[in-house]
N, C-alpha and C positions, 0 to 999 in steps of 0.2 A: 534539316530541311524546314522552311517556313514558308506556307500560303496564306496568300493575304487574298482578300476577298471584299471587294468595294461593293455595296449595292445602291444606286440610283434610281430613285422618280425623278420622270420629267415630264413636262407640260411641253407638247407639242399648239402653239398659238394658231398658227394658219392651216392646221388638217382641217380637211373637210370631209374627210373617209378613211378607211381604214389602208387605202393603196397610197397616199398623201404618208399617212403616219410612216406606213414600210418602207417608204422611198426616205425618209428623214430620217429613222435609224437605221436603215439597213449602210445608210452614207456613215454615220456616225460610227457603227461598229466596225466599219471596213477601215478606216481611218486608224480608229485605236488600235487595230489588228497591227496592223503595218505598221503605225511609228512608234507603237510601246513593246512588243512582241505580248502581247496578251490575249487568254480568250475572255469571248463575250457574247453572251448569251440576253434574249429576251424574257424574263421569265412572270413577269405579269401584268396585268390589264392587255392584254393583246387582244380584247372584242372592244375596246375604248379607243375613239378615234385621236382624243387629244391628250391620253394618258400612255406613260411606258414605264418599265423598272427591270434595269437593265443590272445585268452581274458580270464582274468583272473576277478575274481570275489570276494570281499571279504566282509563280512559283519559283522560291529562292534558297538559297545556301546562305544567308545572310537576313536576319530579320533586320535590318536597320535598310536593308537593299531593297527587301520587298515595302517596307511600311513605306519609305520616300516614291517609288515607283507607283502604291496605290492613290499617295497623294498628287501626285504630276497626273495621273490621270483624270483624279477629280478635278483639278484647277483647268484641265483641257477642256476637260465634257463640260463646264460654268461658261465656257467661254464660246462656244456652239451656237452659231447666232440663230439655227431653225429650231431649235428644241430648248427650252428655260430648263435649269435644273434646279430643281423644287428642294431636295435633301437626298442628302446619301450618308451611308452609315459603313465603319472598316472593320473590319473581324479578322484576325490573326489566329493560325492556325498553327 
């Protein structure tokens, strides 16, 4: 069994508040829910209006299964035209 584990900052450009930020990822994470089967979690800067660092979560039978699935996610979440992704880092498990 292999988990792969992506972690992202992002730069939210047009928040203006902290209800602005939640409505731009809370879209982002329901998206990756649904078209990756992954979980994802919020796990820092969450009092920053223009900042987020999101964790993504994958679990596989195949390490070559999970590393390509972290990477499809990262090239998804770059491509988010309400939230810029700053850097993300992958960790196998």
């Amino acid at each position: 069994m292999t988990i792969g584990l992506l972690q992202m900052d992002f730069r939210i450009p047009g928040s203006r508040s902290l209800k602005e930020k939640r409505r731009v990822m809370s879209s982002l994470k329901q998206v990756m829910r649904n078209r990756f089967n992954c979980s994802v979690a919020e796990v820092d800067f969450k009092d920053q209006w223009a900042r987020a660092r999101l964790a993504v979560c994958v679990v596989s039978d195949d390490c070559r299964h999970a590393n390509a699935q972290v990477n499809e996610i990262a090239r998804f979440a770059s491509s988010h035209c309400a939230a810029e992704l700053l850097d993300y880092s992958i960790e196998m498990f």
